[in-house]
DOPALO-758864 format. One record per residue: residue in one letter; y, x, z of N, C-alpha, C, O, CB in turn; residue number from 1. Coordinates in Angstrom, 1 decimal. Atoms other than C-alpha are relative to their C-alpha. Glycine has a CB too. Layout:
+--------+--------+--------+--------+--------+--------+--------+--------+--------+--------+--------+--------+--------+--------+--------+--------+-----+
! residu !    n_v !    n_u !    n_w !   ca_v !   ca_u !   ca_w !    c_v !    c_u !    c_w !    o_v !    o_u !    o_w !   cb_v !   cb_u !   cb_w ! num !
+--------+--------+--------+--------+--------+--------+--------+--------+--------+--------+--------+--------+--------+--------+--------+--------+-----+
!      A !      Y !      X !      Z !      Y !      X !      Z !      Y !      X !      Z !      Y !      X !      Z !      Y !      X !      Z ! NUM !
...
+--------+--------+--------+--------+--------+--------+--------+--------+--------+--------+--------+--------+--------+--------+--------+--------+-----+
***
This chain:
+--------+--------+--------+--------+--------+--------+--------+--------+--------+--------+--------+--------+--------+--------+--------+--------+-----+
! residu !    n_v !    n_u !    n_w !   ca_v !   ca_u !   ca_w !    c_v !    c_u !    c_w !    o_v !    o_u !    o_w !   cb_v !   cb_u !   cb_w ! num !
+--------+--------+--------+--------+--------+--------+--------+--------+--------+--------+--------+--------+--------+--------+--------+--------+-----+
!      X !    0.6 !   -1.3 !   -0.4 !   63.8 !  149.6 !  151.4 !    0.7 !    0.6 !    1.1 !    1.5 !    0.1 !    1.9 !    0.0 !    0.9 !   -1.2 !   1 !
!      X !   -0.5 !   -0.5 !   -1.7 !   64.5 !  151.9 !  154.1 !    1.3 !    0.9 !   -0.6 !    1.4 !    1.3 !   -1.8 !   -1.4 !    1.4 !    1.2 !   2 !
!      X !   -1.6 !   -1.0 !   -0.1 !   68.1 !  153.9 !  154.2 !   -0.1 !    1.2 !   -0.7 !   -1.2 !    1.2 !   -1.2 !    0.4 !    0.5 !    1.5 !   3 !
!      X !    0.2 !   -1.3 !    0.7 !   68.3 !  157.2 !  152.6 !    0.2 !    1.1 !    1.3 !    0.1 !    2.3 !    1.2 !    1.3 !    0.3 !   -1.4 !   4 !
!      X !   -0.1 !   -0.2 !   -0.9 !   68.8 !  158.1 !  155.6 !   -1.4 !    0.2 !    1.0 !   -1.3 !    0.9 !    2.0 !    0.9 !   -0.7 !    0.3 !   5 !
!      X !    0.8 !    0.1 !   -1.0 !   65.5 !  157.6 !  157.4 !   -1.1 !    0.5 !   -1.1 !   -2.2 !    0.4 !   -0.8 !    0.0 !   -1.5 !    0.9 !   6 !
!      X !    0.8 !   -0.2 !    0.7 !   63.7 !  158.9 !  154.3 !    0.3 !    1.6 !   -0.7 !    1.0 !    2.0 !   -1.7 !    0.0 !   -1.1 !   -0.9 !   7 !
!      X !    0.4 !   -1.3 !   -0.3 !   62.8 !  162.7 !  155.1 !   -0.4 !    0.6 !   -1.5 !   -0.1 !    1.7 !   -1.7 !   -1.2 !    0.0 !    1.2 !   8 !
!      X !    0.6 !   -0.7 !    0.7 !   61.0 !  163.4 !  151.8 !    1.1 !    0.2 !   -1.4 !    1.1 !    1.1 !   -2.1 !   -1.4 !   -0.7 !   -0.2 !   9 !
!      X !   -1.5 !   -0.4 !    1.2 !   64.5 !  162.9 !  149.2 !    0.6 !    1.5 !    0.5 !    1.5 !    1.9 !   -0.2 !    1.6 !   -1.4 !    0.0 !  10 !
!      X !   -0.4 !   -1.9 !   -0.3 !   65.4 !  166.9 !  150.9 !   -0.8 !    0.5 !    1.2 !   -1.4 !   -0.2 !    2.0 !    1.9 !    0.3 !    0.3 !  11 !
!      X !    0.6 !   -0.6 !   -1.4 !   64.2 !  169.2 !  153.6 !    0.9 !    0.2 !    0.9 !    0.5 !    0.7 !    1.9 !   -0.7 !    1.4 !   -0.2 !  12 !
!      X !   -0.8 !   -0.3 !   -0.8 !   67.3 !  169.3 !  155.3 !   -0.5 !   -1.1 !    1.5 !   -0.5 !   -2.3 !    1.4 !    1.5 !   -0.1 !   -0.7 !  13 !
!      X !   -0.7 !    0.7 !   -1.6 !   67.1 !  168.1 !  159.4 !    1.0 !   -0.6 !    0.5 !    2.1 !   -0.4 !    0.0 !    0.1 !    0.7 !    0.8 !  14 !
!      X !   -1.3 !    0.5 !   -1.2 !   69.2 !  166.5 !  161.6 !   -0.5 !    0.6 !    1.2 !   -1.6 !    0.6 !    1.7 !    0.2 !   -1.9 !    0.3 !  15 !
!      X !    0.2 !   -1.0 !   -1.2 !   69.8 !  168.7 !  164.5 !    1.3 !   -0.1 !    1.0 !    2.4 !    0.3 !    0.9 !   -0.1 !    1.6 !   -0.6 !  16 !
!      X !   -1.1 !    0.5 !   -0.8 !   71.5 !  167.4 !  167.6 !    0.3 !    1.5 !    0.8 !   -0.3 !    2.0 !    1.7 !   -0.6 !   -1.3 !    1.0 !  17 !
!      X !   -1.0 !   -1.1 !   -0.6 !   73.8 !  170.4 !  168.5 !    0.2 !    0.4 !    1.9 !    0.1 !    1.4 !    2.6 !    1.6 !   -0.7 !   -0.6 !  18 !
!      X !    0.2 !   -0.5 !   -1.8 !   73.9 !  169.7 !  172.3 !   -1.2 !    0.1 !    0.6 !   -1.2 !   -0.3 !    1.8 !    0.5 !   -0.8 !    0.9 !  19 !
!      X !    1.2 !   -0.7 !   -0.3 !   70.4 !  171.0 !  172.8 !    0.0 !    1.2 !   -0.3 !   -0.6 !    2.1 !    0.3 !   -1.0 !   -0.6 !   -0.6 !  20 !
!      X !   -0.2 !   -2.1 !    0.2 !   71.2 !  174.4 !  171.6 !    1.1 !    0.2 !    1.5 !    0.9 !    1.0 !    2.4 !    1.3 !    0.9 !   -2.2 !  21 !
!      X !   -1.1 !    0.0 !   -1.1 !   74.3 !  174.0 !  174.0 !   -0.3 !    0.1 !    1.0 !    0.1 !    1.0 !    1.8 !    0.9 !   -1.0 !    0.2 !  22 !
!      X !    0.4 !    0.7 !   -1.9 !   72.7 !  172.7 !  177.2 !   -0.9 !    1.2 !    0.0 !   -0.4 !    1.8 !    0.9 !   -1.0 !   -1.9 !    0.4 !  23 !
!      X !    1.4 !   -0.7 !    0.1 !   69.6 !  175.2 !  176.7 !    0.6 !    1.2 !    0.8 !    0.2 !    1.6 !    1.9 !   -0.6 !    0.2 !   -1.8 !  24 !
!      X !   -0.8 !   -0.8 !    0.5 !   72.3 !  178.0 !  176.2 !    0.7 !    0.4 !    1.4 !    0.8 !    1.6 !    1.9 !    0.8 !   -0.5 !   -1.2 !  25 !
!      X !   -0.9 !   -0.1 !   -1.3 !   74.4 !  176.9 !  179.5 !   -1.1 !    0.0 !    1.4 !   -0.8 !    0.5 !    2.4 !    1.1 !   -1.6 !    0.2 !  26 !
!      X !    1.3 !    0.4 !   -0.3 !   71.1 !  176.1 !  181.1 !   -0.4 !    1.6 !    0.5 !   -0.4 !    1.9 !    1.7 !   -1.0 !   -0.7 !   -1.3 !  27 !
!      X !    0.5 !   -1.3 !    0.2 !   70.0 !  180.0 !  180.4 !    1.2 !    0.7 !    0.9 !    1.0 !    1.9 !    1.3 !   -0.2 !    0.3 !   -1.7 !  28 !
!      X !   -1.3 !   -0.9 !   -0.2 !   73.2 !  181.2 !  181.6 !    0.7 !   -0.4 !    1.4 !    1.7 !    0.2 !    1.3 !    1.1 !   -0.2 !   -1.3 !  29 !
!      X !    0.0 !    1.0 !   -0.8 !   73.9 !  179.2 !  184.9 !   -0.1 !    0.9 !    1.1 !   -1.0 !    1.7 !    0.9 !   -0.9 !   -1.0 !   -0.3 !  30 !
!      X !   -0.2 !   -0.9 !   -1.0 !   74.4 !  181.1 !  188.1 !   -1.2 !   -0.6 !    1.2 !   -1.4 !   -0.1 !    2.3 !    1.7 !    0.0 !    0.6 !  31 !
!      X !    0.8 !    1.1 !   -1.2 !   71.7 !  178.1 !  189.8 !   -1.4 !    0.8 !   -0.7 !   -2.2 !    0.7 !    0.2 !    0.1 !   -2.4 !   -0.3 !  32 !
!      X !    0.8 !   -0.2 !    0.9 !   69.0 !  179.8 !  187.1 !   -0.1 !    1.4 !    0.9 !   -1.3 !    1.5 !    1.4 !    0.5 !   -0.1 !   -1.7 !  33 !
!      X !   -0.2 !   -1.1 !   -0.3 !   69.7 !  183.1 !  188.6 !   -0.3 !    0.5 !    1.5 !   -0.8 !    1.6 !    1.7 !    1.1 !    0.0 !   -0.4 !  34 !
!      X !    0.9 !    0.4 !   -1.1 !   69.0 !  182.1 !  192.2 !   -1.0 !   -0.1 !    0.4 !   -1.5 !    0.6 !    1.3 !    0.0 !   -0.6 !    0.2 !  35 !
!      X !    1.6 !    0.9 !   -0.2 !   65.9 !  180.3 !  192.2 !   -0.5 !    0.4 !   -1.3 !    0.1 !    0.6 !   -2.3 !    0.1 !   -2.1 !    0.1 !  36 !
!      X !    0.7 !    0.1 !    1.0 !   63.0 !  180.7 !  190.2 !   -0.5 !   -1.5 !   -0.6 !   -0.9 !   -2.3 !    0.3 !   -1.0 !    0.8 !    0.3 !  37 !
!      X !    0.0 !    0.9 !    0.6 !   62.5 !  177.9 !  188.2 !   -1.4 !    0.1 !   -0.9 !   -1.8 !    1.2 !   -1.1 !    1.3 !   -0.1 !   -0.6 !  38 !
!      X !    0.6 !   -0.2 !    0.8 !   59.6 !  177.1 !  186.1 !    0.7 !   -0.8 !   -1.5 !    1.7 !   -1.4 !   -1.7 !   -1.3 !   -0.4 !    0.8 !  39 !
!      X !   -1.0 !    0.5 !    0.8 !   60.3 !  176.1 !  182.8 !   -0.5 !   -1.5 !   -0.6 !   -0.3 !   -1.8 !   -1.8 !    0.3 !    1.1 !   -1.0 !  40 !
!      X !    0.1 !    1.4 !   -0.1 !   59.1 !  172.4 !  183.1 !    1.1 !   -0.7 !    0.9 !    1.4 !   -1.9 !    0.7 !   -1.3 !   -0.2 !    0.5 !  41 !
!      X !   -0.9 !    0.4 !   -0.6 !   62.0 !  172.2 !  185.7 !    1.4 !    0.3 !   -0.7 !    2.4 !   -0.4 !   -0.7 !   -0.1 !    0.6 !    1.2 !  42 !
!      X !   -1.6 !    0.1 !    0.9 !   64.6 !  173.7 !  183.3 !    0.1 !   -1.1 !   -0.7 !    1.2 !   -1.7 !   -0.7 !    0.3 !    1.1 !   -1.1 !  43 !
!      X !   -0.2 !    1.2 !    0.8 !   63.2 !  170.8 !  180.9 !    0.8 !   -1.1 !    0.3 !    1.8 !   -1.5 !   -0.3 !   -1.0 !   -0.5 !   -0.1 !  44 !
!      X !   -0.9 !    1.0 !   -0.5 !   63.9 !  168.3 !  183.1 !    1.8 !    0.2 !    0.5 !    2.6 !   -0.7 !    0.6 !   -0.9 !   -0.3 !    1.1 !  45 !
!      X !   -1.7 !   -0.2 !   -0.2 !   67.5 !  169.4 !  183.9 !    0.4 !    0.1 !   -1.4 !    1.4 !   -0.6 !   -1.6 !    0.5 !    1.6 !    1.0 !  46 !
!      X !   -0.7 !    0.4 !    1.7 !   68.2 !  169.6 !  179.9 !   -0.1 !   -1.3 !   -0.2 !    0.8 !   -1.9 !   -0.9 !   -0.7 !    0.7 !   -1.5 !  47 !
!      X !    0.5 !    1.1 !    0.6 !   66.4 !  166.6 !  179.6 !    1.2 !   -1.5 !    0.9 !    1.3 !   -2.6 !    0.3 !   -2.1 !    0.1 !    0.3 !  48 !
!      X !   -0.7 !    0.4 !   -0.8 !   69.0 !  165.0 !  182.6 !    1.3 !    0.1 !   -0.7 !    2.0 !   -0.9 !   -1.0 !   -0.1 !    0.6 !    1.1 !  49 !
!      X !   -1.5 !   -0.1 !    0.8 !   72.0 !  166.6 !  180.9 !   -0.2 !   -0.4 !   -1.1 !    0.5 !   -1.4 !   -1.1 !    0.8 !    1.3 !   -0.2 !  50 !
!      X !    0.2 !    1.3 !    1.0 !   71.0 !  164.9 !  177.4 !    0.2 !   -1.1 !    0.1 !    1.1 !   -1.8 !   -0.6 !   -1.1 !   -0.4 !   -0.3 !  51 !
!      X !   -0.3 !    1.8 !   -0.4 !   70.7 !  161.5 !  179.0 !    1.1 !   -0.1 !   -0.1 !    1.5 !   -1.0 !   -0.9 !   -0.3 !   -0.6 !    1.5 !  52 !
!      X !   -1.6 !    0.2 !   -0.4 !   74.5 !  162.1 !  180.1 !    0.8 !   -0.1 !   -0.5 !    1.8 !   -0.7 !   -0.1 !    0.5 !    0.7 !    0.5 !  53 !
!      X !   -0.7 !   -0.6 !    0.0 !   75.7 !  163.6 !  177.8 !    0.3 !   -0.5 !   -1.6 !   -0.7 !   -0.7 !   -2.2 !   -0.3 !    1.3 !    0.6 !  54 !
!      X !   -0.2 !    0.4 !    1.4 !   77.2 !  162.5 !  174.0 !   -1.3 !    0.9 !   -1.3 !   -1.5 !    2.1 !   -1.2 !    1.7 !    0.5 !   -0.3 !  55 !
!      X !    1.1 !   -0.4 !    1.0 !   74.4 !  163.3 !  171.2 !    1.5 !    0.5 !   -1.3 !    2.4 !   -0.1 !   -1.7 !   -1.4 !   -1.7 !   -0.6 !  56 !
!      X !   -0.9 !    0.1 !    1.6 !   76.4 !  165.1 !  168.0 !   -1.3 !    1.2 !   -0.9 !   -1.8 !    2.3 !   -0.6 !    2.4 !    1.1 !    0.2 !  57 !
!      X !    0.9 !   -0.2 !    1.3 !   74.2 !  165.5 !  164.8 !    0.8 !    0.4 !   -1.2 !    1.8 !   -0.2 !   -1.7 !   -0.9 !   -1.3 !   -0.3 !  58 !
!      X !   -0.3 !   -1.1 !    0.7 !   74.4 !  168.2 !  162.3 !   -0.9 !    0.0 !   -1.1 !   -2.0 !    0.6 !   -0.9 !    0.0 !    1.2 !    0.9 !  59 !
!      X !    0.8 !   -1.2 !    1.3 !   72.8 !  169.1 !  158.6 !    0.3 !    1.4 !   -0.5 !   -0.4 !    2.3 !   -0.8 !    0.0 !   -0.5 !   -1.3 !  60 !
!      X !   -0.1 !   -1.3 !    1.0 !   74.6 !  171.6 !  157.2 !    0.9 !    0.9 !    1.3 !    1.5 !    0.4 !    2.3 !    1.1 !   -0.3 !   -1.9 !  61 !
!      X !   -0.6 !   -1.0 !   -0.6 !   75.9 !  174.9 !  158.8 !    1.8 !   -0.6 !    0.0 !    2.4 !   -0.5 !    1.1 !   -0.3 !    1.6 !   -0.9 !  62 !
!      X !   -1.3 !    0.3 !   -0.3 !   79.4 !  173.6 !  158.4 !    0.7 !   -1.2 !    1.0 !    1.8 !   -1.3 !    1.5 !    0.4 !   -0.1 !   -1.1 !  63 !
!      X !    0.2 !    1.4 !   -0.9 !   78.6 !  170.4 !  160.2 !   -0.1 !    0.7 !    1.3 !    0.5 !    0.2 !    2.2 !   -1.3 !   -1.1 !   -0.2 !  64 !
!      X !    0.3 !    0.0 !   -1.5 !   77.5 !  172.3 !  163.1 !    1.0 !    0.9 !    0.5 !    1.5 !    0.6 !    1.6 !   -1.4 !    0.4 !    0.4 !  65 !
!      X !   -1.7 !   -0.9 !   -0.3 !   80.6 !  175.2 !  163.4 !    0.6 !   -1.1 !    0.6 !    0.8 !   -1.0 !    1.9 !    1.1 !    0.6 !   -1.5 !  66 !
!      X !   -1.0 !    1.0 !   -0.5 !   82.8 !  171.7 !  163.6 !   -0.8 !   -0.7 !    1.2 !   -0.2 !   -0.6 !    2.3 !    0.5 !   -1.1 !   -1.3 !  67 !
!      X !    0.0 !    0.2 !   -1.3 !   80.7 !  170.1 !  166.0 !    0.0 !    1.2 !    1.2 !    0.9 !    0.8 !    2.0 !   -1.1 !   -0.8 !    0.0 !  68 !
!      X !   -0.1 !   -0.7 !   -0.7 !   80.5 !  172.8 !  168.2 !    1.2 !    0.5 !    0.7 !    1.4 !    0.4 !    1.9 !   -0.5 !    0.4 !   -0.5 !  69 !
!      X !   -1.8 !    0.6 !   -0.5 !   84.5 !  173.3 !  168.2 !    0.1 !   -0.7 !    0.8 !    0.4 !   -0.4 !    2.0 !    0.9 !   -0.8 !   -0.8 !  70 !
!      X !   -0.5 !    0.8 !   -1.0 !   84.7 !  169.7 !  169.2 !   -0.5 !   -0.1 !    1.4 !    0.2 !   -0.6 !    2.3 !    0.0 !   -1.1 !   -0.5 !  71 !
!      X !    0.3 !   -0.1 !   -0.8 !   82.0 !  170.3 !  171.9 !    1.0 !    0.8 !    1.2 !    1.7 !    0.3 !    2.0 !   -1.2 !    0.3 !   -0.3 !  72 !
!      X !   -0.7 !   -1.1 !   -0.5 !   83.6 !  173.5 !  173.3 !    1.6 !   -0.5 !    0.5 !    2.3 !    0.2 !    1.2 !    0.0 !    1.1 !   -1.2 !  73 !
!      X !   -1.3 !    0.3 !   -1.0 !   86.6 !  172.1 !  174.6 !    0.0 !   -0.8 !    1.6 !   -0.9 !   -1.5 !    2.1 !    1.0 !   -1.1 !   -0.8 !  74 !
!      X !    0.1 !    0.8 !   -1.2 !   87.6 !  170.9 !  178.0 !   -0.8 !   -0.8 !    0.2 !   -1.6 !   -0.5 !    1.0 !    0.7 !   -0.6 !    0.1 !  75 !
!      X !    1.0 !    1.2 !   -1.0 !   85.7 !  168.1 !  178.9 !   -0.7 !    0.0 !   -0.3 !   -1.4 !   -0.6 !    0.5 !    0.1 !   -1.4 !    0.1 !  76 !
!      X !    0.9 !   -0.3 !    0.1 !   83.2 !  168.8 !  177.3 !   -0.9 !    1.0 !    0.9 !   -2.1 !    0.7 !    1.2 !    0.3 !    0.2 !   -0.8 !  77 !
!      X !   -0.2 !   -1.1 !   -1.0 !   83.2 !  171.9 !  179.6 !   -0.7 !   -0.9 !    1.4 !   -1.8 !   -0.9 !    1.8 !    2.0 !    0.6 !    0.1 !  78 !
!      X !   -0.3 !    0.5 !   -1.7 !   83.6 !  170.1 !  183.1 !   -0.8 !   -1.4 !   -0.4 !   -1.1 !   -1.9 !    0.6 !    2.0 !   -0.3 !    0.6 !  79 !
!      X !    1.7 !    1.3 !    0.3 !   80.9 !  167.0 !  181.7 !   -1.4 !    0.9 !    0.6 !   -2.2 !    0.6 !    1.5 !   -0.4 !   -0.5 !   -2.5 !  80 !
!      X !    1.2 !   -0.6 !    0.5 !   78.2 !  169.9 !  180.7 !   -0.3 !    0.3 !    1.5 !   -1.3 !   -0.2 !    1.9 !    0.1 !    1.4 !   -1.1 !  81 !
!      X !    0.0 !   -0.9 !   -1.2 !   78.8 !  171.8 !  184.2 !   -0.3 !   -1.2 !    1.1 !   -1.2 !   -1.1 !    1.9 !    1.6 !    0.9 !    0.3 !  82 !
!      X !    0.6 !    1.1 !   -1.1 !   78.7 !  168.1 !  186.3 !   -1.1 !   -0.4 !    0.2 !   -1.7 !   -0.8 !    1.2 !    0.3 !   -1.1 !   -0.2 !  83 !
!      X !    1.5 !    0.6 !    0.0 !   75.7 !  167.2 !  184.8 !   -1.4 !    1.4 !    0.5 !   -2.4 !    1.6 !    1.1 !   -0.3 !   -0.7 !   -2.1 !  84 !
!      X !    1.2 !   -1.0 !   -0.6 !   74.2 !  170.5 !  185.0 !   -0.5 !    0.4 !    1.7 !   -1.6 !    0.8 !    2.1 !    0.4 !    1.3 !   -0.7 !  85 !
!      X !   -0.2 !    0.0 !   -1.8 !   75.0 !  170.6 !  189.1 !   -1.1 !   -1.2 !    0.0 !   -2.3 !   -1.0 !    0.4 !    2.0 !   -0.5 !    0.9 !  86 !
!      X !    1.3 !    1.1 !   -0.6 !   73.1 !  167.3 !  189.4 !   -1.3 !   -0.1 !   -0.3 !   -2.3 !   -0.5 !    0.3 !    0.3 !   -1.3 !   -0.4 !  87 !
!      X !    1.6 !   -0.3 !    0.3 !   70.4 !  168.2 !  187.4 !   -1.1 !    0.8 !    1.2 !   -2.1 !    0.5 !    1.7 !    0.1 !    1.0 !   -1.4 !  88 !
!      X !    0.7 !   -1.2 !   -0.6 !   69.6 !  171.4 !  189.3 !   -0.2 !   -1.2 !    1.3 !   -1.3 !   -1.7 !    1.5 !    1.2 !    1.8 !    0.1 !  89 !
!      X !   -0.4 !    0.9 !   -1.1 !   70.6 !  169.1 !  192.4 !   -1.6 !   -1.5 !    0.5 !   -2.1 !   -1.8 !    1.5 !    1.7 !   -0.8 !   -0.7 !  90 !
!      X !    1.2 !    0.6 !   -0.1 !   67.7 !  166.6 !  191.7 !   -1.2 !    0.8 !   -0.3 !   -2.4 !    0.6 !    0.2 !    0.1 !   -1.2 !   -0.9 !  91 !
!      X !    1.4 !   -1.6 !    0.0 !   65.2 !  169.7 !  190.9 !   -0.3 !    0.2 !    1.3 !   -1.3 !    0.0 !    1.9 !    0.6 !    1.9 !   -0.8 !  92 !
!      X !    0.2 !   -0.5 !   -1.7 !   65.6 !  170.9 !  194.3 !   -0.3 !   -0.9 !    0.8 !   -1.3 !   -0.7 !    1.6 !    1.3 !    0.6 !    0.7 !  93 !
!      X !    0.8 !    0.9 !   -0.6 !   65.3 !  167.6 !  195.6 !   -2.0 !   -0.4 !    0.2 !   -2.8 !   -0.3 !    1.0 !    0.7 !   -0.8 !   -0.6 !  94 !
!      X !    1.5 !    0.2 !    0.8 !   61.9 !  166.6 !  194.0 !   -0.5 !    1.7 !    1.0 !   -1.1 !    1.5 !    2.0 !    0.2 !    0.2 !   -2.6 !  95 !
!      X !    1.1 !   -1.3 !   -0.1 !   60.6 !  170.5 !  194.8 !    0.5 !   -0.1 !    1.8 !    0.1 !    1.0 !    2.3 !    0.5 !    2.0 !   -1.2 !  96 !
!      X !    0.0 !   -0.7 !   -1.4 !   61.6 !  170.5 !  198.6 !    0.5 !   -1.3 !    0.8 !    1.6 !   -1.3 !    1.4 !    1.1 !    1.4 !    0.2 !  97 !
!      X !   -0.5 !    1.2 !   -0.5 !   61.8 !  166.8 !  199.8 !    0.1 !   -0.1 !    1.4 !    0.5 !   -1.2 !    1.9 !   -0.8 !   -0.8 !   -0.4 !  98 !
+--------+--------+--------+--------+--------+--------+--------+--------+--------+--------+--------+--------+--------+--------+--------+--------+-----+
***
């Protein structure tokens, strides 16, 4: 049979990958956002860039996601989020003004 894991109907709890609130969050907040108008099929794609990049950490319970979030929030985490988010915006502008 399948995993207990891949079988949604034993509880209602989710799995909720944490750096999508993050990126969204830095995304929203971003001094390149603030510039340019953006539509928000272009923000997609720039979250959807920094995802590709960027480590996935999966969360059920509120206490799961406090701790990931910690380990996100440090340094390199920091200076990853901000690289990827430059190139994102970076290939946006490309694409919109070739």
């Amino acid at each position: 049979g399948q995993s207990p894991h891949h079988d949604r109907s034993a509880d209602n709890r989710c799995l909720r990958n944490i750096m999508e609130e993050l990126i969204y969050s830095k995304i929203v907040s971003s001094a390149q956002i603030k510039e340019h108008s953006y539509t928000p099929d272009c923000l997609s794609e720039v979250a959807c860039y920094m995802l590709n990049h960027l480590p996935c950490h999966y969360a059920v319970t509120t206490k799961g996601e406090l701790f990931a979030k910690m380990i996100l929030l440090k340094k390199q985490y920091t200076i990853d989020s901000t690289t990827y988010l430059t190139q994102g915006f970076n290939k946006i502008n490309q694409c919109q003004n070739p």
